[in-house]
C-alpha positions as CSV (number, residue, x, y, z in Angstrom):
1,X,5.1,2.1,20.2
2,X,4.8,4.1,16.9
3,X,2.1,6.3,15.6
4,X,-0.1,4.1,13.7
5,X,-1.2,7.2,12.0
6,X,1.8,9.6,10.8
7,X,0.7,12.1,9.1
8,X,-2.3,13.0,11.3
9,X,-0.3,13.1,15.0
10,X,-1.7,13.7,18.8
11,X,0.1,13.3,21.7
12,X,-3.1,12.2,23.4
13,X,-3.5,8.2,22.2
14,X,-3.3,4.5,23.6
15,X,-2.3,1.5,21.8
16,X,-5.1,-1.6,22.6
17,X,-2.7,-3.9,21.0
18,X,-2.0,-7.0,23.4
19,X,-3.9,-10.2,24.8
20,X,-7.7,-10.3,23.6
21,X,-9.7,-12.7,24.6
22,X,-10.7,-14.9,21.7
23,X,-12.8,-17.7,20.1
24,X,-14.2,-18.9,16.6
25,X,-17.6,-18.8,15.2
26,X,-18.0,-21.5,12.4
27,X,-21.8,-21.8,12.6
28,X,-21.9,-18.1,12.9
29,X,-24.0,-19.0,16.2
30,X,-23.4,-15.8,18.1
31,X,-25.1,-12.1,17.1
32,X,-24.5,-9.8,20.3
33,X,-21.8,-9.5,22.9
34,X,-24.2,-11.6,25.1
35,X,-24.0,-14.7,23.2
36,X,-20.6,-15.8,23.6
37,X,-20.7,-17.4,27.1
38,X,-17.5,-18.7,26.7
39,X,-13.7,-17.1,25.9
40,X,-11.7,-20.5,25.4
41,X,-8.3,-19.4,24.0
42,X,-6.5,-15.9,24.1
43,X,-4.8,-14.0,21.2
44,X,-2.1,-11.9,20.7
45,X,-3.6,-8.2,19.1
46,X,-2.9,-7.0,15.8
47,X,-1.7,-10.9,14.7
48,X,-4.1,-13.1,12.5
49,X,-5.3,-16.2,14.4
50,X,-3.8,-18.2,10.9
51,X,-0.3,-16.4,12.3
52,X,2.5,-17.9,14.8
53,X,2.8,-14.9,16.0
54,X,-0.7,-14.2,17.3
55,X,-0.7,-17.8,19.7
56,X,-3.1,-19.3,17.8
57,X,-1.6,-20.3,14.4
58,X,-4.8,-22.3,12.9
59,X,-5.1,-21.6,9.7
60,X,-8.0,-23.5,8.9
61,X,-11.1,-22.6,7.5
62,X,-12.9,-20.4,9.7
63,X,-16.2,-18.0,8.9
64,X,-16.3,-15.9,11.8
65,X,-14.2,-15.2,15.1
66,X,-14.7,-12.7,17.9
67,X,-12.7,-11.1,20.6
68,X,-12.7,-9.0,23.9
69,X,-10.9,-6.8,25.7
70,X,-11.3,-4.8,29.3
71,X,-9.4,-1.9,29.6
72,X,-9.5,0.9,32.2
73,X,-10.5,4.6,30.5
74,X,-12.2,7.9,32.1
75,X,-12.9,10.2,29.6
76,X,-11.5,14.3,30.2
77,X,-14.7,16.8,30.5
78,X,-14.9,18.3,27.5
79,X,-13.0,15.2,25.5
80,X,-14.1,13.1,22.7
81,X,-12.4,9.3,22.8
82,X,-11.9,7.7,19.3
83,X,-11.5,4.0,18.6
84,X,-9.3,3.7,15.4
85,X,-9.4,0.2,13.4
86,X,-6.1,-0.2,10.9
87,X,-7.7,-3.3,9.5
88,X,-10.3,-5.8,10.0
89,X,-10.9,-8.9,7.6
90,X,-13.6,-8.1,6.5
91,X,-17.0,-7.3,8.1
92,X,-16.2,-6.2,11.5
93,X,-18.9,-5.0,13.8
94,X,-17.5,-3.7,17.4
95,X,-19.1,-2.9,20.6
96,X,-18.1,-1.0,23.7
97,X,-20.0,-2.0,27.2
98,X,-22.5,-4.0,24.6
99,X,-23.5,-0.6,22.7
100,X,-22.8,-1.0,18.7
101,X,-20.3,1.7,17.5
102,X,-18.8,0.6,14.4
103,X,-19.7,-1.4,11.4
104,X,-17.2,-1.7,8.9
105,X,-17.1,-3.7,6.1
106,X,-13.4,-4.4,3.7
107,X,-10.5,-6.1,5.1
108,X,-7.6,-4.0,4.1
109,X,-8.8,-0.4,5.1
110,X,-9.2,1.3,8.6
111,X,-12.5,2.3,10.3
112,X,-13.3,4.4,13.5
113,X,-15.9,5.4,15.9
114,X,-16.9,7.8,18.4
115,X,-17.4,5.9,21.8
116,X,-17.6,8.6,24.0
117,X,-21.3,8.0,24.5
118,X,-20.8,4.0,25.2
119,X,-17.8,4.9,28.0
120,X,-18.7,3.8,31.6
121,X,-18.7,6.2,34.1
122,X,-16.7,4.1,36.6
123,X,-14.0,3.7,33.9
124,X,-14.2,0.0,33.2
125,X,-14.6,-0.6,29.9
126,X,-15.3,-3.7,27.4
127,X,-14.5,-3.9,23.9
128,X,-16.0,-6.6,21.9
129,X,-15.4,-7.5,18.0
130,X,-17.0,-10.0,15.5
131,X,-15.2,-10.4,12.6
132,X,-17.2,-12.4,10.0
133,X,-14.4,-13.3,6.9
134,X,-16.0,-16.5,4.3
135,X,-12.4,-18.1,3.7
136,X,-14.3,-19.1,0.3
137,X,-16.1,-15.6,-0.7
138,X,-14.6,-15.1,-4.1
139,X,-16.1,-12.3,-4.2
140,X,-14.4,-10.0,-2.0
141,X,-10.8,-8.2,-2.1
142,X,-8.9,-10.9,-0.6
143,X,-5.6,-10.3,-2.5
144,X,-2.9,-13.2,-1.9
145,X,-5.2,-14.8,0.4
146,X,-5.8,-18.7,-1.0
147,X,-9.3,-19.6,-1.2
148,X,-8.2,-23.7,-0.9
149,X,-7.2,-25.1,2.5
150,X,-3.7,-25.2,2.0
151,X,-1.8,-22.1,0.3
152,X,-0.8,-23.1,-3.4
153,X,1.1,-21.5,-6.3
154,X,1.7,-18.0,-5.9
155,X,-1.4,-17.7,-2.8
156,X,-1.1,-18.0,0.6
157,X,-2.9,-18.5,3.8
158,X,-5.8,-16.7,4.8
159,X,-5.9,-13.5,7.6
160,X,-8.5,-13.5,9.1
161,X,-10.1,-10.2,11.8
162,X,-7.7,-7.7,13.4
163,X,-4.7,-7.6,11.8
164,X,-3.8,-4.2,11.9
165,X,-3.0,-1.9,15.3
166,X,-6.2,-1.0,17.6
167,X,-6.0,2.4,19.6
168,X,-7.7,5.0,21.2
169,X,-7.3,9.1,20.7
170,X,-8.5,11.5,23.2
171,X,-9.3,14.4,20.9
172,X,-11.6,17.4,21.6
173,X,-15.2,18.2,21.1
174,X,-14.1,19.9,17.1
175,X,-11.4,18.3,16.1
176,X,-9.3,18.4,12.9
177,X,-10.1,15.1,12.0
178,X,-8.6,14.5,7.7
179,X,-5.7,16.0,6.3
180,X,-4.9,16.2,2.6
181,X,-1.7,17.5,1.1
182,X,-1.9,18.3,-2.7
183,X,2.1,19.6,-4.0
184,X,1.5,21.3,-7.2
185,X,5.5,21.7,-8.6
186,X,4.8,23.7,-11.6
187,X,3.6,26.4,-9.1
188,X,5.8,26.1,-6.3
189,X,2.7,25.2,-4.2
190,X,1.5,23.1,-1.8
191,X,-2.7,22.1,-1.6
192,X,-3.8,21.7,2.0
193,X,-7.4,20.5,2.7
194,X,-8.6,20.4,6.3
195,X,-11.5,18.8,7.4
196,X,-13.3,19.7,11.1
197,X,-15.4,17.5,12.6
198,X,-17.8,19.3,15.9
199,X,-19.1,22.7,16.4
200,X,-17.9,25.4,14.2
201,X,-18.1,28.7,15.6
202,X,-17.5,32.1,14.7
203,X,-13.7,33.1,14.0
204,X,-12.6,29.8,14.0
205,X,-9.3,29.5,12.1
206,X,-6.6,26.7,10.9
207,X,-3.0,28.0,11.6
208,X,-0.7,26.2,9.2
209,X,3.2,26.3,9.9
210,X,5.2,24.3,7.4
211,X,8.9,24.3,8.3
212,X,12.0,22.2,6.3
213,X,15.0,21.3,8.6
214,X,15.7,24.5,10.5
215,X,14.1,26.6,8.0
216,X,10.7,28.2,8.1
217,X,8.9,28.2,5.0
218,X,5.2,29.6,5.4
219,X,3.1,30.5,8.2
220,X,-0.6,31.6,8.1
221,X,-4.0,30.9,9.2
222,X,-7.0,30.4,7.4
223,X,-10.8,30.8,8.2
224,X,-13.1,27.5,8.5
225,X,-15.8,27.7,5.8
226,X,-18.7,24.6,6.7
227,X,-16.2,22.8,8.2
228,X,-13.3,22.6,6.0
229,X,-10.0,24.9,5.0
230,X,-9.0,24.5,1.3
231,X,-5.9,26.6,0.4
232,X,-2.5,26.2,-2.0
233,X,0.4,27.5,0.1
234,X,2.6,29.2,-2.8
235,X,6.1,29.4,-1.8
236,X,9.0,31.4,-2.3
237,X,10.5,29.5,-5.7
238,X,14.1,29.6,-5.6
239,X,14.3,29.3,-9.4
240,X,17.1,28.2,-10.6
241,X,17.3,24.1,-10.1
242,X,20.2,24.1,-7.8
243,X,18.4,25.6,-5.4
244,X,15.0,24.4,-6.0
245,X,16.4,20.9,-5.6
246,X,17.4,21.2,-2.2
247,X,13.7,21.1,-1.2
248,X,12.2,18.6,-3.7
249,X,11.7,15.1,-2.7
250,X,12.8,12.1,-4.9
251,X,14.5,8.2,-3.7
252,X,17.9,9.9,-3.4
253,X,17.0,12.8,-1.7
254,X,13.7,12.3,0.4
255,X,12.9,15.6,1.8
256,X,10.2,15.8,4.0
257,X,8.2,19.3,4.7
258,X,6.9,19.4,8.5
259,X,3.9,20.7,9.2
260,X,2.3,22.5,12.8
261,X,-1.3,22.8,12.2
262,X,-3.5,23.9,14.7
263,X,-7.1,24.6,15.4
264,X,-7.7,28.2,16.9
265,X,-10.2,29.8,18.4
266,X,-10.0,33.5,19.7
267,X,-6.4,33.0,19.9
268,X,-6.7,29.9,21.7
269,X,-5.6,26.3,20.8
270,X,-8.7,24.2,20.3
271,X,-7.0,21.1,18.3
272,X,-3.1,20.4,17.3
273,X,-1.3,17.9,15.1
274,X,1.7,17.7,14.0
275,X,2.1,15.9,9.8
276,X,4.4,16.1,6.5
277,X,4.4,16.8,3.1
278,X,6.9,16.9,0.2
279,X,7.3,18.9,-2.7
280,X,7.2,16.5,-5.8
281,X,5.6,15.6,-8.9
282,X,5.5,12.1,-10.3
283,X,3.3,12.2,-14.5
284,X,3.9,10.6,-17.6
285,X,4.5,12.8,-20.7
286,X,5.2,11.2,-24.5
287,X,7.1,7.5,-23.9
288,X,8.6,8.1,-20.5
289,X,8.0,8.3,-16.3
290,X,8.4,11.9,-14.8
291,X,9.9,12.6,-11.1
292,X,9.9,16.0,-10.5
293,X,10.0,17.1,-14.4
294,X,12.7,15.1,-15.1
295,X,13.0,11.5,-16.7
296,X,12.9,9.2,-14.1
297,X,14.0,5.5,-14.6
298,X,11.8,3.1,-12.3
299,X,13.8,0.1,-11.4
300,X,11.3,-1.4,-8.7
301,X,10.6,-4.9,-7.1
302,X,7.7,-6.8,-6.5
303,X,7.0,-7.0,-2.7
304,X,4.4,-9.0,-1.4
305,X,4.7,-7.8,2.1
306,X,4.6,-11.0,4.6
307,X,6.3,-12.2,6.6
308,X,6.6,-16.0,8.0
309,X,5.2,-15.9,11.7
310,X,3.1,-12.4,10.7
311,X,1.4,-13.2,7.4
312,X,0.5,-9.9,6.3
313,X,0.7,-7.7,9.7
314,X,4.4,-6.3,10.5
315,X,6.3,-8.3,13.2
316,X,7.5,-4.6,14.4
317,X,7.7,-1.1,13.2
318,X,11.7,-1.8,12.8
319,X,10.9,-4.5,10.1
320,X,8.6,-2.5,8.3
321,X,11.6,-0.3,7.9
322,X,14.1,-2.7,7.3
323,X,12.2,-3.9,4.3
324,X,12.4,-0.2,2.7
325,X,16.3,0.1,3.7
326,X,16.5,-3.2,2.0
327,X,14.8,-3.2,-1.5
328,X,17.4,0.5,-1.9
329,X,20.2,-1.6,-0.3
330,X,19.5,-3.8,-3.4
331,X,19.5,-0.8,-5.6
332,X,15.8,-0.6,-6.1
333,X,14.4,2.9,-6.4
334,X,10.7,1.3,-5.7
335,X,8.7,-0.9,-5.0
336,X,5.4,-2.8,-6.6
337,X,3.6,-3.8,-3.4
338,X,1.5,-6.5,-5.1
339,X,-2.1,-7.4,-4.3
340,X,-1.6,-5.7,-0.6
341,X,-2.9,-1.8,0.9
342,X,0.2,-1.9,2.8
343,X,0.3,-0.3,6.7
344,X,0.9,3.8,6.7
345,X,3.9,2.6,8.7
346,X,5.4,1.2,5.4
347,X,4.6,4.3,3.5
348,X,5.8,6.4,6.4
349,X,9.4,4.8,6.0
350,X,9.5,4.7,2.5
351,X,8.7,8.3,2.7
352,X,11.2,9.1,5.2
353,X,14.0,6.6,3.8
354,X,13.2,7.8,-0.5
355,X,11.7,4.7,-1.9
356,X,8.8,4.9,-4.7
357,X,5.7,2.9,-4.3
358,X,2.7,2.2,-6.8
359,X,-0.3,1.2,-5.3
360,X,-2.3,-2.2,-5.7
361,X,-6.1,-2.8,-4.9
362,X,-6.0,-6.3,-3.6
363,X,-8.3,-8.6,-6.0
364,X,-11.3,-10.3,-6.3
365,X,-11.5,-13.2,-8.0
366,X,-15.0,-13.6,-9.5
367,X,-16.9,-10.8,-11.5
368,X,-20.2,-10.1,-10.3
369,X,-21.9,-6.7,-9.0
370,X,-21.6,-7.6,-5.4
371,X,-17.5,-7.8,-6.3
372,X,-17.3,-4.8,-8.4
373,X,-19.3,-2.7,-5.6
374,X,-17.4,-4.0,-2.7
375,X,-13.8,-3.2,-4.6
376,X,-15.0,0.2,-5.4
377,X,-15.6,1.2,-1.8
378,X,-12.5,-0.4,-0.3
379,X,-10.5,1.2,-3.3
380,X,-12.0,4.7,-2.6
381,X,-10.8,4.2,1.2
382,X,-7.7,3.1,-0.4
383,X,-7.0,6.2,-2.5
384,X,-8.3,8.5,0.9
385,X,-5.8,7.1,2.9
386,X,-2.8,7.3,1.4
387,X,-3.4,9.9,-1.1
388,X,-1.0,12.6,1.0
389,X,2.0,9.9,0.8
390,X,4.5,11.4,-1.2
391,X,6.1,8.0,-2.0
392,X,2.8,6.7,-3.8
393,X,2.9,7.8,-7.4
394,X,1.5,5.3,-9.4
395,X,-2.2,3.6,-8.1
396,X,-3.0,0.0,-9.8
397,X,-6.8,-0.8,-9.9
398,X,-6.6,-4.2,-11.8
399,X,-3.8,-6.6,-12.0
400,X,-3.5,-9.2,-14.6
401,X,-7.7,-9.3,-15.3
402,X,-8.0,-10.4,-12.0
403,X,-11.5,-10.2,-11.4
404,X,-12.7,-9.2,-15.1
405,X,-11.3,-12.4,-16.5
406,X,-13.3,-12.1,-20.0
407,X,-11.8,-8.4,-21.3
408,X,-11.6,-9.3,-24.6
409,X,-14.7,-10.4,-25.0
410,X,-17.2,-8.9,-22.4
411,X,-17.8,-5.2,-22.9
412,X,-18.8,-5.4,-18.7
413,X,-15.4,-6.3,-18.2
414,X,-13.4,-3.8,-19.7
415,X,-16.0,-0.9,-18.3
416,X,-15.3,-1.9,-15.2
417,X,-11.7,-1.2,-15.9
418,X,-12.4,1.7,-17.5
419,X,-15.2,2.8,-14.6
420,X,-12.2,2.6,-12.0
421,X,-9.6,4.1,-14.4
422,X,-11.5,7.3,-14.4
423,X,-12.9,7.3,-10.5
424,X,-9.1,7.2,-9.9
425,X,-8.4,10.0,-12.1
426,X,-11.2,11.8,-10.8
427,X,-10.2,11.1,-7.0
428,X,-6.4,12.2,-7.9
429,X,-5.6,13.8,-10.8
430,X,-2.0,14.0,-9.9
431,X,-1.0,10.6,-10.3
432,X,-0.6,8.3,-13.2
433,X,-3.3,5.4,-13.2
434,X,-2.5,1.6,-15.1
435,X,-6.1,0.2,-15.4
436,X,-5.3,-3.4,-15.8
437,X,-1.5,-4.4,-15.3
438,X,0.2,-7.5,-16.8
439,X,-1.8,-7.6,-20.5
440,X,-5.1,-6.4,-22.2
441,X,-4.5,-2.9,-21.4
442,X,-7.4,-0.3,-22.1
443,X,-7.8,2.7,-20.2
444,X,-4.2,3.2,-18.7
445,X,-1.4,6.0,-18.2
446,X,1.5,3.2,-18.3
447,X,1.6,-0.2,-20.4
448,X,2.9,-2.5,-17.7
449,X,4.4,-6.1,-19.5
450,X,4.5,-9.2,-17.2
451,X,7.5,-11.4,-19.1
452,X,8.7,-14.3,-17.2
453,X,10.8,-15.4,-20.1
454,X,14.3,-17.3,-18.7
455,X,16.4,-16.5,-21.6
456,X,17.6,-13.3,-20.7
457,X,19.4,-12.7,-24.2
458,X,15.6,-13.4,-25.8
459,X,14.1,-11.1,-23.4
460,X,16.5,-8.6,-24.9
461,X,16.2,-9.2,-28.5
462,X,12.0,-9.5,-27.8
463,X,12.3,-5.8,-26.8
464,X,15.1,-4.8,-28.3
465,X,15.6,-1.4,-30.9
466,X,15.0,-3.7,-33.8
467,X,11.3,-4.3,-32.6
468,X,8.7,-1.4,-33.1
469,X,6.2,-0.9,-30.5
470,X,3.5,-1.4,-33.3
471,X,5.0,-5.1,-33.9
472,X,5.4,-5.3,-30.2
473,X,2.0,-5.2,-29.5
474,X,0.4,-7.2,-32.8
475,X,2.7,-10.0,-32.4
476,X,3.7,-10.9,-28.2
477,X,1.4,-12.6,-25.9
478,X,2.8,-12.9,-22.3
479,X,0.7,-15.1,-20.7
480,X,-1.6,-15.9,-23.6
481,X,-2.6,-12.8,-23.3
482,X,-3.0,-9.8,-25.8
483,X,-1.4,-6.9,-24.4
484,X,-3.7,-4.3,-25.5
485,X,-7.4,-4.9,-26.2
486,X,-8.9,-4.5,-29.7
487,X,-9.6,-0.4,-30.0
488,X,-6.6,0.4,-28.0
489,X,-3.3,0.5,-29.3
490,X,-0.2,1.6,-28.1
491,X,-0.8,5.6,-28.0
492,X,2.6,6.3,-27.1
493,X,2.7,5.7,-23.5
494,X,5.5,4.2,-21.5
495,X,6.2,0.9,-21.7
496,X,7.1,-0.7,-18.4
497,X,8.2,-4.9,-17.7
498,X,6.4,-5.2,-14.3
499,X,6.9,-8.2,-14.0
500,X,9.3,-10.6,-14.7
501,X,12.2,-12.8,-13.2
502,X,10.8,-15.4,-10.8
503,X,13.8,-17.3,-10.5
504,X,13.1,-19.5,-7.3
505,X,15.9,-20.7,-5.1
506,X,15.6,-23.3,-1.7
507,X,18.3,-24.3,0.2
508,X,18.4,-28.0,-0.3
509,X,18.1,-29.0,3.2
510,X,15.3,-26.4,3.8
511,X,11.5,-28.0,4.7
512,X,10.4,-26.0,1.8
513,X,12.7,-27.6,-1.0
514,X,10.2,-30.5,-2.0
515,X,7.1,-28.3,-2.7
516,X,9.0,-25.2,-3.0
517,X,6.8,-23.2,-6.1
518,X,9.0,-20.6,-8.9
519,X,8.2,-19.7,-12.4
520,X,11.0,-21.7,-12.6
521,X,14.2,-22.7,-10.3
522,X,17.7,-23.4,-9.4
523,X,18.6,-26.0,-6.9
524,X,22.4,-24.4,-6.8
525,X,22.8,-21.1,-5.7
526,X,25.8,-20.1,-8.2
527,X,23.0,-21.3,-11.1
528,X,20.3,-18.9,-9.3
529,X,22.8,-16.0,-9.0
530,X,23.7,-16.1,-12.7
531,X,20.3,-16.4,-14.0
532,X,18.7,-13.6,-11.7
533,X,21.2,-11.3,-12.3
534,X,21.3,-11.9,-15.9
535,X,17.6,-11.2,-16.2
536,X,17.8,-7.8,-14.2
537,X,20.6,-6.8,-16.5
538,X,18.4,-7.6,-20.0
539,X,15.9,-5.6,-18.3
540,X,17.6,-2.9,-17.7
541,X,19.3,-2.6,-21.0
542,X,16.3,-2.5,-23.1
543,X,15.9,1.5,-24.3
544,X,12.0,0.8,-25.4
545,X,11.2,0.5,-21.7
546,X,10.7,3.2,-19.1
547,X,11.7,0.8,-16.0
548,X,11.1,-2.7,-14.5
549,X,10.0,-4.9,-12.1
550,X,11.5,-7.8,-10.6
551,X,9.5,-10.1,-9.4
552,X,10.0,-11.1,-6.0
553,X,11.5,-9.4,-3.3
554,X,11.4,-12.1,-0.5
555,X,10.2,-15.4,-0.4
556,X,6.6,-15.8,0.2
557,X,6.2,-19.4,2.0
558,X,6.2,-21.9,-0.9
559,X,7.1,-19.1,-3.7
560,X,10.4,-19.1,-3.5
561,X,11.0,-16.1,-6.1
562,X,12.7,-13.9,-3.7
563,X,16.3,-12.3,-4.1
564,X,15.7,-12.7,0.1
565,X,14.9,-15.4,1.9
566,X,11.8,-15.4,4.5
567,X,13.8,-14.1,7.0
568,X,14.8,-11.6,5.0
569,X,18.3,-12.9,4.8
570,X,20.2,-12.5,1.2
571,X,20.6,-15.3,-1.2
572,X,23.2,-13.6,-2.7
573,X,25.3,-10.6,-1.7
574,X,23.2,-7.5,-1.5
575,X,26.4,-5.6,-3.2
576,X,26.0,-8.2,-6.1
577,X,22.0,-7.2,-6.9
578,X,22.7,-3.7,-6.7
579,X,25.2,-3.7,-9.7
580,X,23.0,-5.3,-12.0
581,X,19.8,-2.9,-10.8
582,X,21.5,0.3,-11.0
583,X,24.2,-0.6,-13.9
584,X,27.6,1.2,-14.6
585,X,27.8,4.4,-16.2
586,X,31.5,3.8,-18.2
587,X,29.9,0.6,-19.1
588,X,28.1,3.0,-21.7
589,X,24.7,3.2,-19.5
590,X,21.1,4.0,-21.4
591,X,20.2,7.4,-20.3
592,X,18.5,5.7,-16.9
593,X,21.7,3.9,-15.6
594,X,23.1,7.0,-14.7
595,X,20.4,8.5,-12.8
């Protein structure tokens, strides 16, 4: 079993994952523990009920569920226990031996609690969860989650409680409990922020060892001020690029910085962790995307991130890192993970592996203050947890006016996309920030184009160096949409397809065929393979934009847009996608094929 937390590591943890006792709750009959005199059916821990996977696979509509566990603990003297939630959907309330412990309310962001007070003595112990998720709430961030019984278009079916990994962590009474890593390239730093949770007392110190392959870079300890440890570790700059790229991290060279950190005391060892970091920079400056100061061409794919007996949880950590080796396999330097907070496990790989990620807040679907409030906080637990990532470096509040469907006409709507364009800016001023992606772009740092135009030779000539951005933006409407609101035109910033593609293909034979859903589709393979790959190669020829994104990377049950299959299986050979991604420099490559 993997860390479910990677870059905040003890040695001291126990995964809960497993066979929970289970049941529904339609008429939301039950309040307490107590209530539920009966455990009729048993479920397999982190899988959604709706999943194969998890033993159950209803995926009807169900308003609440609950489940239980015994397990055998005995706290250490001296030794907090923590209960870590990856994700509940979407207002979870858990008890241990009947004593509440945690409330938690947003379904794709993780939660924990104390319980050391709740533990019994004789080291039996009961965990109990409600999960309470309205498959109808449209006012919630439900993402790709279909609000109709069965899954339609481009949604699918509901998840519903747990569906992320459950585990306890013995830590001590202070404990280091948040990290925050902060690289600042133009100084050759690195921003740590330490947060301590327990008694502070006199003298106590962080010791920070950061270390790259065999090579030590810094060690030092700093004081703990109220409970926290805010330093930038400068570093010896090698100068000249040569050397100073041997330590930065990019896609084709993801270096990771390990980091020792411990929490002292006199000279003794109070807490210790073990996490990563990575020197890199990802900003936008005039028409183009930065890596590292250096023009970076995106060539990303839209990944939706289920799987067909999982849904949205992982079937194992080794798929979670086959999808990363995958989308580069395909010569993707990135991906778009659409209308999903993907598992740290994800970002862990695509850390480790070099793969780019922006970041999507899953959407709501109405626009209401209830809906704007509840995205805010899950998005600020978004941004929290996956803010030291080095992989993340674009964050996506809005996609497609999802959820502020009246932007051009309701000034409530486009302040709300303004409202979370700045609280992202404000919460990490580091990354770049697209307010609304797809169309009616307002407050943003990228103008991200959603095309799905099948004519790859007019998708070349629409954005081709005969068309100025000016007449770009007065005259196309992807989607019926404008692509920049009235008061915000085109101030220079890159211009990125984020979507486009869509080509579905089903093997004839295969269940799906009949209702099989594309923007539109090939029943013959040869047919799909020249029309996908034609598309990605217009895309990529087009000067005006800084990068694309094909839409899909697998199929999604009935979307069959994927250059995989389900299963994760190619439609075409991978060697084939990879030349029209990454292009051939004696072919006369724009400046981003040869990167």
């Amino acid at each position: 079993m993997d860390y479910p937390r990677p870059q905040l590591q003890r040695p001291n943890w126990h995964t809960l994952d497993g066979q929970w006792h289970f049941t529904f709750d339609d008429d939301l009959s039950y309040n307490l523990p107590a209530d539920v005199k009966e455990w009729p059916l048993t479920i397999e821990v982190p899988f959604a009920p709706e999943s194969q996977a998890s033993g159950i696979g209803d995926t009807s509509f169900h308003h609440a569920c609950w489940y239980q566990r015994e397990f055998y603990y005995n706290a250490t003297d001296g030794k907090k226990v923590l209960l870590h939630f990856g994700a509940v959907d979407y207002l979870a309330h858990v008890w241990v031996n009947d004593m509440l412990v945690a409330r938690h309310r947003g379904g794709f962001t993780p939660f924990s609690a104390d319980i050391t007070h709740a533990l019994d003595p004789s080291g039996r112990q009961v965990v109990t969860v409600r999960a309470e998720d309205d498959p109808e709430d449209l006012e919630k961030p439900r993402g790709k989650q279909d609000w109709k019984l069965e899954p339609h278009a481009i949604w699918y079916y509901r998840t519903t409680g747990i569906w992320q990994t459950v585990w306890l962590e013995s830590v001590p009474e202070t404990y280091l409990k948040k990290l925050r890593w902060s690289p600042h390239l133009e100084r050759w730093e690195v921003g740590i922020e330490a947060f301590i949770v327990g008694p502070i007392a006199d003298q106590m110190e962080v010791n920070v060892r950061l270390s790259f392959s065999d090579q030590l870079l810094v060690e030092d300890r700093y004081r703990v001020i109220h409970g926290e440890v805010h330093r930038r570790i400068a570093l010896s700059d090698p100068g000249i690029d040569d050397f100073r790229n041997d330590l930065l991290w990019s896609p084709e060279h993801p270096r990771l910085i390990h980091a020792d950190i411990k929490l002292m005391q006199g000279g003794e060892v109070i807490d210790e962790i073990t996490s990563y970091t990575a020197l890199r920079s990802a900003k936008v400056h005039r028409d183009r995307f930065l890596l590292n100061g250096r023009l970076y061409p995106l060539r990303l794919v839209l990944d939706q991130g289920y799987w067909p007996e999982t849904l949205m949880t992982p079937p194992s950590d080794e798929a979670l890192k086959r999808d990363v080796e995958l989308a580069k396999a395909m010569g993707f330097n990135g991906v778009r993970k659409h209308q999903k907070l993907e598992d740290p496990r994800y970002l862990y790989w695509a850390d480790r592996l070099g793969l780019v990620v922006w970041s999507e807040m899953p959407s709501a679907f109405r626009f209401t203050t209830r809906a704007i409030k509840r995205l805010m906080r899950e998005w600020i637990e978004a941004i929290e947890r996956d803010y030291s990532h080095p992989c993340i470096i674009v964050w996506v509040p809005f996609n497609e006016s999802w959820g502020v469907p009246d932007l051009t006409a309701t000034k409530a709507h486009r302040d709300a996309v303004h409202a979370f364009y700045h609280l992202t800016k404000t919460l990490d001023p580091e990354r770049p920030v697209i307010g609304n992606d797809g169309w009616e772009s307002s407050a943003t740092d990228i103008i991200g184009i959603h095309d799905y135009d099948n004519n790859p030779e007019r998708l070349a000539e629409r954005y081709g160096p005969q068309v100025k951005p000016e007449e770009l933006f007065d005259r196309r409407r992807p989607g019926g949409r404008i692509l920049t609101l009235d008061g915000y035109p085109h101030r220079g910033q890159p211009i990125i397809l984020t979507e486009f593609g869509g080509v579905a293909y089903v093997k004839p034979l295969d269940a799906l065929h009949q209702k099989a859903w594309g923007y539109f589709r090939h029943d013959k393979i040869e047919e799909f393979e020249r029309l996908a790959v034609s598309l990605i190669e217009a895309a990529r020829g087009v000067a005006m934009f800084s990068g694309f994104c094909y839409t899909q990377f697998a199929d999604t049950f009935q979307e069959a847009n994927g250059l995989l299959f389900a299963d994760r299986t190619p439609k075409i050979p991978l060697e084939r996608i990879a030349d029209a991604v990454r292009g051939k420099v004696e072919q006369g490559a724009l400046f981003w094929e040869s990167t």
